[in-house]
C-alpha positions as CSV (number, residue, x, y, z in Angstrom):
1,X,140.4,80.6,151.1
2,X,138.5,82.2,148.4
3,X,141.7,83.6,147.2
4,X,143.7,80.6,147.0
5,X,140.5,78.0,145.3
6,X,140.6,81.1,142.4
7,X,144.5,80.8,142.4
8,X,144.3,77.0,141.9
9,X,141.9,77.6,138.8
10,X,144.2,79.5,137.2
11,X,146.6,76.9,137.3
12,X,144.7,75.0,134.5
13,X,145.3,77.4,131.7
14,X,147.0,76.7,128.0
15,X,150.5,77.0,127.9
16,X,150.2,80.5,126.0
17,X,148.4,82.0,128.7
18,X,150.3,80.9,131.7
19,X,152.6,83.9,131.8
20,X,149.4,86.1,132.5
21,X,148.1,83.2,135.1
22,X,151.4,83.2,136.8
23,X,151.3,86.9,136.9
24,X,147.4,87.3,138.3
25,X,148.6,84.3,140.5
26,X,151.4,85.9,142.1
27,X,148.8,89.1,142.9
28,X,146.2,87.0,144.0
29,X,148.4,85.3,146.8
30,X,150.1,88.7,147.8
31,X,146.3,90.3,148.4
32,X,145.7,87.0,150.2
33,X,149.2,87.3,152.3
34,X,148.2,91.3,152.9
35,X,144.9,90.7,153.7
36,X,145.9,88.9,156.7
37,X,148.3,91.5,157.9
38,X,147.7,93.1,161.8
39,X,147.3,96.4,162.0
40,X,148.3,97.2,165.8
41,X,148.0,100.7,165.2
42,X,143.8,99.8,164.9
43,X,144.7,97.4,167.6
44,X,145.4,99.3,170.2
45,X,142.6,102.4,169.1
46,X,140.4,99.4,169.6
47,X,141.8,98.6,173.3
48,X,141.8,102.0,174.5
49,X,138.5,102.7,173.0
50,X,137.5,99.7,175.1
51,X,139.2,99.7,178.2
52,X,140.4,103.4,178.4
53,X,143.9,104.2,179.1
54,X,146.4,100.6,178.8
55,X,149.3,101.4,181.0
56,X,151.1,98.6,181.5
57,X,148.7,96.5,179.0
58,X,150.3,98.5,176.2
59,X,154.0,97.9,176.6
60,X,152.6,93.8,176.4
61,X,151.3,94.5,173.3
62,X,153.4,96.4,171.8
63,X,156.3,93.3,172.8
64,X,153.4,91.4,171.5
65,X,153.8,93.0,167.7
66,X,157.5,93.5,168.1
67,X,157.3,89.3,168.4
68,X,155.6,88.9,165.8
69,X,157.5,91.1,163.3
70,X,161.0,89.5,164.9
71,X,159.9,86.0,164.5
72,X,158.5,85.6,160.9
73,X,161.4,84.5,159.7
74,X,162.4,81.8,162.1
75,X,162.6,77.6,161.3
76,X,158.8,76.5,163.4
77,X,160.8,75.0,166.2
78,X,161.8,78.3,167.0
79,X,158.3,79.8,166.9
80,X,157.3,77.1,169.0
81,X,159.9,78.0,171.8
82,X,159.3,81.8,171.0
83,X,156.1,82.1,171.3
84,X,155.6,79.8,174.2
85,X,158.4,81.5,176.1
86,X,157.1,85.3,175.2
87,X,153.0,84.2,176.9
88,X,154.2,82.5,179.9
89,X,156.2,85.1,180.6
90,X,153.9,87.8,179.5
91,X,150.6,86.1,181.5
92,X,150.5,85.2,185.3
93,X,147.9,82.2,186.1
94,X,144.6,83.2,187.5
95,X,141.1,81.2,187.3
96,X,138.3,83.0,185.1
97,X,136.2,84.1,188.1
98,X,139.0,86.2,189.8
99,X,139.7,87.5,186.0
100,X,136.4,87.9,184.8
101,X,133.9,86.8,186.9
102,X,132.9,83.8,184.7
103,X,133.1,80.2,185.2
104,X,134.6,79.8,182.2
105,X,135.3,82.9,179.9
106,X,137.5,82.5,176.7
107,X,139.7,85.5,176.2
108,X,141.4,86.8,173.0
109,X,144.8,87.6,173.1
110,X,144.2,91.8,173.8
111,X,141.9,90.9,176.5
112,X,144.8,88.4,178.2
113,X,147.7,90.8,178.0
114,X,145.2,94.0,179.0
115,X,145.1,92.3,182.4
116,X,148.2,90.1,181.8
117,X,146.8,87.1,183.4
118,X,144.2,84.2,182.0
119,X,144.1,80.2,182.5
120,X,144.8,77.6,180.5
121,X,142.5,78.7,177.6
122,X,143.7,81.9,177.1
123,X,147.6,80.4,177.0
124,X,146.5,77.8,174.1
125,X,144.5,80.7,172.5
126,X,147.2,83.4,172.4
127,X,150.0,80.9,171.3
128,X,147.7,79.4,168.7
129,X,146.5,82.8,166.9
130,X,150.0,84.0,167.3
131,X,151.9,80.9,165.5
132,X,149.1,80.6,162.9
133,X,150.2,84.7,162.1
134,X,153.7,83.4,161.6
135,X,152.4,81.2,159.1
136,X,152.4,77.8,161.6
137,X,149.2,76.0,159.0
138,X,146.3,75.5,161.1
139,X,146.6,71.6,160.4
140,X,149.7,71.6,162.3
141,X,147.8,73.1,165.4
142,X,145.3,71.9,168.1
143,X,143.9,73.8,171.3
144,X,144.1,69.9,173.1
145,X,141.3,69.7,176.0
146,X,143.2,67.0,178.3
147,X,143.1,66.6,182.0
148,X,146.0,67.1,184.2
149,X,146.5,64.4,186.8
150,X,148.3,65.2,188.8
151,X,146.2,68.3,189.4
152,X,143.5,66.4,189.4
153,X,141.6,68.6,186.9
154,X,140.6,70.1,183.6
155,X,143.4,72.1,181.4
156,X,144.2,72.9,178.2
157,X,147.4,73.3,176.3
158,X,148.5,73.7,172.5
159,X,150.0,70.5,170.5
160,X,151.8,70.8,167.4
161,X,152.2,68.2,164.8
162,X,155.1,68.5,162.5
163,X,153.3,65.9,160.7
164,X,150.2,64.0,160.6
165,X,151.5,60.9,162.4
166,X,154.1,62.8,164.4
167,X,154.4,62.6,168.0
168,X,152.6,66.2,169.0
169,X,154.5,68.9,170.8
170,X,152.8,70.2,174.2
171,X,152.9,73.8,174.3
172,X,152.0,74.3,178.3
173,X,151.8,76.9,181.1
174,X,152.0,74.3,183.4
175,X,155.9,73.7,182.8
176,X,158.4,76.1,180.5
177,X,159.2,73.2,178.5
178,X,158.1,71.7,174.6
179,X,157.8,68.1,175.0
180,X,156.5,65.5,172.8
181,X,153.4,64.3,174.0
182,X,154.2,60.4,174.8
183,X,157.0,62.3,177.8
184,X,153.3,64.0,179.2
185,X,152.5,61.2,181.3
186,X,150.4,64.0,183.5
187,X,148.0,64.6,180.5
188,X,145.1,62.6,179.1
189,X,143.8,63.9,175.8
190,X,140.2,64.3,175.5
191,X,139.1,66.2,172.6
192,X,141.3,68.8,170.3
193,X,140.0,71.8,167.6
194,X,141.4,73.9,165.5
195,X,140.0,76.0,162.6
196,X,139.5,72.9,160.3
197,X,137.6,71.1,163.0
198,X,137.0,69.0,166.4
199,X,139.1,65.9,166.8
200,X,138.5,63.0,169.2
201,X,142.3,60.9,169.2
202,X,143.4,61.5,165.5
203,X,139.9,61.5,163.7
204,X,138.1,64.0,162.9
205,X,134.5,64.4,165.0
206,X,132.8,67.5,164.3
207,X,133.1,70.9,162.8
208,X,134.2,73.9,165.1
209,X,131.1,76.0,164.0
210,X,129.0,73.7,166.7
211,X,132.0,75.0,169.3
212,X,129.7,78.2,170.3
213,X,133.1,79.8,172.9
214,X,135.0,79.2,169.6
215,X,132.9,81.5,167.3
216,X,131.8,83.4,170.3
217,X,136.2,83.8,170.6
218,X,136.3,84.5,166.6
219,X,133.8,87.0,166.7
220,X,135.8,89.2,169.6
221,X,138.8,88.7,167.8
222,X,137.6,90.5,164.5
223,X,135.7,93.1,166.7
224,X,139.5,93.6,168.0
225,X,140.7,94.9,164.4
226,X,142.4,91.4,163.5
227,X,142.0,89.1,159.9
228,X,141.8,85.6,161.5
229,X,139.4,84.7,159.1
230,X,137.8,81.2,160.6
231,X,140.9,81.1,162.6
């Protein structure tokens, strides 16, 4: 961010200049674009260091990377259906007290596919981190609290708004398929974040700094070896 407000001051300059501006511009939004880069080389030092030898764990991250790296260059839509497809396959459903002995523990994407399960969180989390590396803008993206009725219960999935008015994509574990939101009669929004904020409906109630398993999350994440920045 600190990158791109310098980039938008050099916009300002006299028309002599603006070669050199266009030139310093074009570096500063490359060291901006490299800086968020993934190094799963560190990655996975980082994992092993942590949990010892990956097995199984490393092949999902390793198909993890080889996503990423296939799917930069696809329209979103296809992100959407990629990366949804890719961590409901990847992830098998278990509550957080089998998993981690917590009542409610949010995992990063590394901890997730080292045991290849999570809940609900850890979908919306892993989906979310992974569309906003392929360049999905954070505005277009909210982890959605809603409860499932039919299940009677608490659950989480990831919307997508191709706009600000638009209809939101559900991103779910629950079911393979992207639908809009108004054919998800079996959710009821409650409250939605992303890394611009808390929303309640479409306004804007809070800053995501006062969401303590959010920053708790962001915190594990950089710990991890990734440039998330404030997500």
């Amino acid at each position: 961010m600190r990158l791109r407000r310098l980039a938008d001051g050099l916009l300002r300059p006299s028309q002599r200049a603006w070669p050199i501006a266009s030139l310093l511009l074009g570096l500063l939004l490359t060291l901006a674009s490299l800086s968020a880069n993934w190094d799963f080389t560190l990655i996975l030092k980082n994992a092993e260091s942590r949990y010892g030898e990956l097995g199984p764990a490393k092949s999902r991250i390793l198909a993890w990377s080889d996503l990423i790296q296939g799917s930069g260059e696809l329209a979103e839509s296809d992100k959407l259906r990629a990366v949804n497809s890719f961590f409901n396959q990847q992830l098998h459903f278990t509550d957080d007290i089998r998993t981690w002995r917590s009542n409610d523990y949010w995992a990063t994407p590394v901890e997730a596919l080292v045991k290849g399960a999570g809940d609900c969180e850890d979908y919306s989390i892993a989906k979310y981190f992974t569309l906003r590396r392929l360049g999905v803008p954070a505005e277009k993206l909210r982890i959605t609290y809603v409860k499932a009725l039919r299940q009677n219960q608490a659950h989480m999935v990831l919307t997508y708004y191709k706009s600000p008015t638009a209809d939101p994509l559900v991103l779910d574990n629950l079911i393979g398929e992207i639908r809009p939101a108004s054919q998800r009669n079996d959710l009821l929004p409650v409250y939605a974040f992303n890394a611009e904020g808390l929303y309640t409906g479409s306004k804007r109630a809070g800053d995501t700094k006062k969401l303590s398993r959010w920053q708790d999350l962001l915190k594990k994440m950089r710990a991890e070896g990734f440039a998330i920045g404030e997500g």
